[in-house]
Structures are given as C-alpha cells and as structure tokens.
C-alpha positions as MATLAB code, in Angstrom:
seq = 'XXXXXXXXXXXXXXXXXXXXXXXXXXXXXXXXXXXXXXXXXXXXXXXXXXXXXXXXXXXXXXXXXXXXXXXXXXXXXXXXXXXXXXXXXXXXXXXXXXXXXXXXXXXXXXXXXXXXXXXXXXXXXXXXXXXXXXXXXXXXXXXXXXXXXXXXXXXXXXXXXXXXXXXXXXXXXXXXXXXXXXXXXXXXXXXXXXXXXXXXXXXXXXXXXXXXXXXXXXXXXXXXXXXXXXXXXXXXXXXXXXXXXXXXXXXXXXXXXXXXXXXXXXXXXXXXXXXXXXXXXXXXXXXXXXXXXXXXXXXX';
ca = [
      29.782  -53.058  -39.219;
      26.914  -54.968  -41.044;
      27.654  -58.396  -42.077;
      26.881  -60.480  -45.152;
      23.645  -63.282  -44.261;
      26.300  -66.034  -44.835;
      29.012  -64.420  -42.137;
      26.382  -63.584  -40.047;
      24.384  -67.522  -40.023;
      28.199  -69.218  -39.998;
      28.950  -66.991  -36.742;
      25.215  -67.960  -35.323;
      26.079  -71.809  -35.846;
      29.465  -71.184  -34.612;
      28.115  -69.925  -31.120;
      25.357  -72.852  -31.067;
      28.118  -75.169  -32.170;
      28.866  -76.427  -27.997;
      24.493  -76.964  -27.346;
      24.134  -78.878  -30.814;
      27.041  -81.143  -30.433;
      25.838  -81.599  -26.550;
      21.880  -82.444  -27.724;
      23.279  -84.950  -30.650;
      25.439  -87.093  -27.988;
      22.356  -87.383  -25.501;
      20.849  -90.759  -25.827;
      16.991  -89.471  -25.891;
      17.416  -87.526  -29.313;
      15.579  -89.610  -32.076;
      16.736  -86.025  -34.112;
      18.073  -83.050  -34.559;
      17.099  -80.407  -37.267;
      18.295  -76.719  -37.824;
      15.133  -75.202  -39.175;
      13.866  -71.824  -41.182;
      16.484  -69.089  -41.827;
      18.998  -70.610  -39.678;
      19.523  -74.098  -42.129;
      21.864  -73.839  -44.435;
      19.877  -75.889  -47.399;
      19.283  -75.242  -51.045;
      15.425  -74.767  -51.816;
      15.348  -72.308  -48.187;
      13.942  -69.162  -49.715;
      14.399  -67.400  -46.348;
      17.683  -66.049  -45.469;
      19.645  -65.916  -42.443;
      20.924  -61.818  -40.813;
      21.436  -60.219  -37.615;
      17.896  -59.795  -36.770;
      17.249  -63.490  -36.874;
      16.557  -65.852  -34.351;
      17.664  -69.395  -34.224;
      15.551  -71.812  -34.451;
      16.771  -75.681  -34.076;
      13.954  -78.400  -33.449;
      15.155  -81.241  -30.876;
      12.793  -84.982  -31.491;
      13.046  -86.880  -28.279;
      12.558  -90.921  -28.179;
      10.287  -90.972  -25.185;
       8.416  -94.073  -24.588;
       4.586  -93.380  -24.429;
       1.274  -95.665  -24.366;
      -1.285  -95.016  -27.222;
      -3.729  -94.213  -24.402;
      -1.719  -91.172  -23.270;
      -2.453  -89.180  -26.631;
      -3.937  -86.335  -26.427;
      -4.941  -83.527  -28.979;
      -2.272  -81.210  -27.375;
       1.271  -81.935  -26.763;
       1.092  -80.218  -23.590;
      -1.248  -82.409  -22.096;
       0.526  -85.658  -22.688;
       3.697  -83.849  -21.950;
       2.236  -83.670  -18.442;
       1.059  -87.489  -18.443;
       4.294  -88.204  -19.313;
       6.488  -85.463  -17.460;
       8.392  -88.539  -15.485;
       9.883  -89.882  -18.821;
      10.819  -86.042  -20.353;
      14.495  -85.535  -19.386;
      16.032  -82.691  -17.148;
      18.482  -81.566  -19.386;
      15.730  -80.165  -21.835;
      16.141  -76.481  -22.424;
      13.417  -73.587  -22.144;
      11.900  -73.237  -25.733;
      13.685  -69.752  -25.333;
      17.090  -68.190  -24.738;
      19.937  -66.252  -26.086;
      23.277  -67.175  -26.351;
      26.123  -64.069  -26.909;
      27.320  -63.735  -30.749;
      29.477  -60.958  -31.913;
      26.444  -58.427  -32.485;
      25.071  -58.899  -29.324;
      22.445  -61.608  -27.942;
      21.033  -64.044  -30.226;
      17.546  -65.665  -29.558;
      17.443  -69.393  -29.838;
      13.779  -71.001  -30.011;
      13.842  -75.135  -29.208;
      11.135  -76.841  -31.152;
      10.705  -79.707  -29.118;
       8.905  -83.090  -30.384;
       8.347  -86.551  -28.935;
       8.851  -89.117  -31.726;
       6.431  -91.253  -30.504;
       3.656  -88.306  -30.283;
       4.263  -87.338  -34.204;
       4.022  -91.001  -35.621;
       0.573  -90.994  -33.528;
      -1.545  -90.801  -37.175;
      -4.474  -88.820  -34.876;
      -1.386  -85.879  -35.314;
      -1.907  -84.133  -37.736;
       0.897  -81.520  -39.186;
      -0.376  -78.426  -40.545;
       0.920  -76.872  -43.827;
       3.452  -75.010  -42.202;
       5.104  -77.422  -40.427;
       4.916  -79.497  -43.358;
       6.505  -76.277  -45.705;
       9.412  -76.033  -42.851;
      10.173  -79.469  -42.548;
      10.448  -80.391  -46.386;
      11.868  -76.889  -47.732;
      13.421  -74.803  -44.574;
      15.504  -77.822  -42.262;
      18.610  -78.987  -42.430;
      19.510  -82.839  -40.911;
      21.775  -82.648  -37.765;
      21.188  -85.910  -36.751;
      17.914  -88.664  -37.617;
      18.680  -91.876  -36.643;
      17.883  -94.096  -39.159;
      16.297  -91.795  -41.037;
      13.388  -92.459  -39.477;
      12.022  -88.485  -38.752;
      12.565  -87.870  -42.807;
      10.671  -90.763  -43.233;
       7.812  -89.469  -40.899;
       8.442  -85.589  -42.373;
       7.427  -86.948  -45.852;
       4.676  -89.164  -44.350;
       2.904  -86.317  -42.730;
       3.381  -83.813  -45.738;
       1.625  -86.483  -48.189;
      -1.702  -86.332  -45.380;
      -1.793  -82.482  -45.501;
      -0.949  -82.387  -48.857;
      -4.275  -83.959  -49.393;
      -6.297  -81.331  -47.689;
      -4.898  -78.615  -49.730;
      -7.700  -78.583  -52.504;
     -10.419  -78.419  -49.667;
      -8.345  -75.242  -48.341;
      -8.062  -73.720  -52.538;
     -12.084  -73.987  -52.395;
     -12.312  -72.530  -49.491;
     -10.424  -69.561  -49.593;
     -11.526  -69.267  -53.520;
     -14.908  -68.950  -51.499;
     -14.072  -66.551  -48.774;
     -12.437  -63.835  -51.621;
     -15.694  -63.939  -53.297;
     -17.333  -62.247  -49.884;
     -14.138  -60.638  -48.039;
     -12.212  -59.137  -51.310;
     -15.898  -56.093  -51.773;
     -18.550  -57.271  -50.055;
     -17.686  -58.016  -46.985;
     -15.112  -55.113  -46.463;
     -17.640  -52.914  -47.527;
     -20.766  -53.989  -45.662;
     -18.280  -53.355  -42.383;
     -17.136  -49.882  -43.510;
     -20.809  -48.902  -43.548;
     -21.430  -50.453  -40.473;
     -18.484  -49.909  -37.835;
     -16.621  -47.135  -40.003;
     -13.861  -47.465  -42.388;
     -11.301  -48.641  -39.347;
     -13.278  -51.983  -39.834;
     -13.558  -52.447  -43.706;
      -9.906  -51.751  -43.871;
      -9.460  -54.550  -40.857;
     -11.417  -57.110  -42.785;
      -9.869  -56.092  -46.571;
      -6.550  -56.752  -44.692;
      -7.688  -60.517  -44.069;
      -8.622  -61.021  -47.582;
      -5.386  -59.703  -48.764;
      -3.937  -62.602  -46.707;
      -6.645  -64.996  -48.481;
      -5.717  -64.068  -51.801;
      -1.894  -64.850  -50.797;
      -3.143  -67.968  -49.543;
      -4.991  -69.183  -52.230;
      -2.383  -68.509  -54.446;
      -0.114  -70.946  -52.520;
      -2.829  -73.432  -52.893;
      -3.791  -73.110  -55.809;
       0.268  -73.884  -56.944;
      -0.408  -77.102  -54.874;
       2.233  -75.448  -52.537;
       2.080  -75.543  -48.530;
       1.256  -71.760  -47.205;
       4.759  -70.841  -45.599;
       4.877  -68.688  -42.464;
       3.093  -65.479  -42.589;
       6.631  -63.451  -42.159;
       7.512  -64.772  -45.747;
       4.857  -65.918  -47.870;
       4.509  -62.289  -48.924;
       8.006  -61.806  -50.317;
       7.996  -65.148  -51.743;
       5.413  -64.525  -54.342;
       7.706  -63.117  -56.471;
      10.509  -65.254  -55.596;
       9.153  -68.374  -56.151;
       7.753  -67.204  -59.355;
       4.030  -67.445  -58.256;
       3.417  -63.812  -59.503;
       5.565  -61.425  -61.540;
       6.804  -57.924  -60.726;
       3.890  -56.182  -61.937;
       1.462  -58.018  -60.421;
       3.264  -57.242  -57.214;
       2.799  -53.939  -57.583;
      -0.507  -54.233  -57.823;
      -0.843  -56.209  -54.903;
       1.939  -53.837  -52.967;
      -1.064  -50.819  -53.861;
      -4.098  -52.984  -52.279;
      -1.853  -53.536  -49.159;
      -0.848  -49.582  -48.394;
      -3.501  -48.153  -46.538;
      -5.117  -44.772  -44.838;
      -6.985  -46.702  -41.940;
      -9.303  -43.823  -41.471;
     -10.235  -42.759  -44.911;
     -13.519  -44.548  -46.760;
     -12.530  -43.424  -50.246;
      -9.123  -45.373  -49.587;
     -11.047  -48.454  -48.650;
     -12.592  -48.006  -51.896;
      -9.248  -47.777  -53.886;
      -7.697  -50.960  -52.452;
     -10.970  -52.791  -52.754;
     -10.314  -51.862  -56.882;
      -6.220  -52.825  -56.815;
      -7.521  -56.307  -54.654;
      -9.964  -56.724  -57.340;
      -7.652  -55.638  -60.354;
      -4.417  -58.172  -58.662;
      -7.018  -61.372  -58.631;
      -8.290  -60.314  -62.147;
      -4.817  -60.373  -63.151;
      -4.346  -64.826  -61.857;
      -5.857  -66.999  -63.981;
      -8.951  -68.703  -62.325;
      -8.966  -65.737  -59.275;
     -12.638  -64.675  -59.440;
     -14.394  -61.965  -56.846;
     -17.623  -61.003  -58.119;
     -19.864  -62.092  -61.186;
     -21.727  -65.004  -61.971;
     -18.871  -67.112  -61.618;
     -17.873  -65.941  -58.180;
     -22.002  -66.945  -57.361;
     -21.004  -70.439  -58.988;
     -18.288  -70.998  -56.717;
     -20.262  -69.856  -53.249;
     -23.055  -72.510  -54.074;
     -20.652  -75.027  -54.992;
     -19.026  -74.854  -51.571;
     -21.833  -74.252  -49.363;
     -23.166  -77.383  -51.158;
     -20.272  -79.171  -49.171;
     -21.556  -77.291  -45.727;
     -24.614  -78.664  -45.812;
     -26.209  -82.260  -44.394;
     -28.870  -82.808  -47.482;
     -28.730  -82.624  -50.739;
     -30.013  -79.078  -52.191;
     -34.185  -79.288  -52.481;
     -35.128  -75.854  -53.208;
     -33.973  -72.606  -55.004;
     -33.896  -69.026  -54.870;
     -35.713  -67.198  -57.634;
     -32.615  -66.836  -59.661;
     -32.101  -70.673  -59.962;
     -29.594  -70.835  -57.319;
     -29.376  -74.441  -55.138;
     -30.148  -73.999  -51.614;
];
C-alpha cells in the first residue's frame, strides 16, 4: 500500500536513525545536515516519497595547510588522505525500509576546504543549503555561519548570470533552434530549443534574485513558488511537448517559447530590444572599448 510523503520520510529517518546518531558522536564531524527532500524544514518546496533517495551531508574537521588547496576536492582529498578517517562511508548505499531498499547519498565536506574563500559554492548548493537542510548537528554554529557566508558571494554573481541568459534566449529561443533545424534536421533544432527552455526557467529564477534549484525541481516550482501562474504554465507545458522528428513542430514550440517569455515582464526574444541587450553584453566580452559600428549603428 502507498504511503503518505510524511509516513514515508518519518520511516526513511527512522531506518537512518542508528548511522546519524553514530556520525554525530564521532569526534571529526564539524556537522551534520539532512538535505533536499529528506529534511523535514518549512520553506523545502520538495517533498519526501518512496521513490526518494536520502541524502544527508557529513562536514568533517580535518586539519589542512592553505598550500594543500586545490580547485577540486578530490585532489586535496588525496594530499590529505592520511588525515580522512576510516569510518567514512561510500557516497552511496541503501539501507532496508519497509518498501524495499532505500538509497542513501553522503555529501561529504572538509570544513577547512569550504572556509578556503578560493571555494566557491555554486547556486545550487547555496539554494540547498539555505532552503532544503535541516541542522543535525553544527558545532557552534559555525557551518550556518559559513552556509550564509558563501550564499552572500554567489548571490552576487546572480545579475551577471540574469544578463547572460537574458542574452542567450535572444539567440537559442528562434534563431538558433532554427538555423540547426536547417542544418542537421529537426532532431537538432528540437535539441537546442530544449536548452533554451531550460534558459528561460533559469532566467526566471534570476531574474526573482532567487538561486536556480536543482534541475529535477525548478520546473515544478515555477508555479509553486509563485514565479509564474497557471496559465503561463500551460504555455510553457506546450513549448516543452515535442515531436522530435517533425519541423513544423519545431516551429510551433518556437511560437509557445516565444508567446510564454512575451507573457514575463522584461523577457524579450527578438526585436530591437532583444539587439539592445546582445550588444550590451558582448560589450562586457570584449577587451576594448567599442570603436566601430555596423551600418545599422550597432557598437562593435
């Protein structure tokens, strides 16, 4: 018999109960945080069931020299592979709950490697951490602390990311799409209409100052978090169906893409204003200042 989400996440913590009480008591963990569909916090817009995983992120307090940074974790994991203790799980496993086998994912961290300011969190993380994690264990306080530091940094790279998605629909939404049909066949405008469908859901989150969530939500979430309205969704839900092999449907969801960003205020694809925003970006791509134009007055 199906279970409720709550029955079914209150059963999934009830089976991790033994690991998470084990990981709290060792000495090494700076903190422990359930995270995604498996915390049980207010603002998580994603929802626990029986086709989840479990996901539970374990920060380690691992001594490390500045020098042994490195842009990957996995490489100063390796420098530091001595210090990293034994008891550590595999990132992945299942445990047995009542439905069957559950799969548990590990997010593992060392402290010392986050507070590093040369890491840099991406949105995601950022979205999970602040919105989608529940607080096991920090001691101190001092991973919130870090959570909210990080978030401010990306937070401040978000209006470069608007622009340049805002720049991107402007070619991928008609142009683009098209140019490929007519080259490779209608397989390939469908493949690139598909990105721009993810760039317009992108740029929405952006544009609401918000941190793009994980791609298995930030669809749904549109409506949820009140970022577009049923209607709109629709519209949206009739660019995303698709014949893969047929031009004239290429043609129809380039019209619902177009007809969705026509309906959110400051979404442009084509136009005059959609030739504004291109040279106002590329003016950021380039080394010099602009010197010349094109006939039609444009910068370049």
């Amino acid at each position: 018999m199906h279970r409720t989400p709550n029955a079914a996440l209150e059963l999934a913590r009830e089976a991790m109960s033994p690991l998470l009480s084990e990981w709290i008591a060792k000495p090494e963990v700076q903190a422990l945080y359930i995270l995604s569909s498996s915390a049980d916090c207010p603002d998580n817009p994603t929802c626990f069931d029986e086709e989840s995983d479990f996901d539970v992120a374990v920060v380690l307090d691992i001594p490390m020299q500045v020098a042994e940074w490195r842009p990957h974790l996995a490489d100063t994991c390796q420098l530091i592979s001595d210090r990293i203790p034994s008891w550590v799980p595999r990132f992945l496993f299942h445990v047995p709950v009542p439905w069957g086998s559950m799969e548990v994912n590990v997010h593992q961290l060392i402290y010392q490697y986050e507070c590093d300011p040369r890491t840099a969190w991406p949105g995601e993380k950022c979205d999970t951490y602040l919105h989608k994690s529940q607080v096991l264990h920090d001691r101190g306080g001092s991973f919130q602390e870090l959570i909210h530091h990080k978030a401010q940094a990306a937070r401040s790279q978000l209006d470069l990311e608007r622009e340049r998605l805002a720049n991107r629909i402007t070619w991928d939404v008609r142009e683009m799409s098209l140019r490929q049909s007519r080259r490779l066949g209608p397989e390939a405008g469908h493949y690139l209409l598909n990105l721009a469908v993810d760039e317009v859901i992108d740029c929405i989150y952006a544009t609401a100052g918000q941190f793009i969530p994980n791609r298995k939500w930030k669809l749904t979430q549109l409506v949820s978090r009140g970022f577009i309205t049923e209607d709109q969704a629709e519209i949206l839900h009739q660019a995303i169906r698709c014949d893969p092999t047929c031009p004239s449907d290429l043609d129809r969801r380039v019209k619902a893409l177009e007809g969705f960003c026509a309906s959110i205020d400051g979404f442009v694809t084509s136009g005059p204003e959609a030739q504004q925003i291109r040279s106002h970006y590329q003016r950021r791509l380039q080394l010099r200042g602009s010197r010349c134009a094109d006939p039609d007055g444009t910068a370049w």
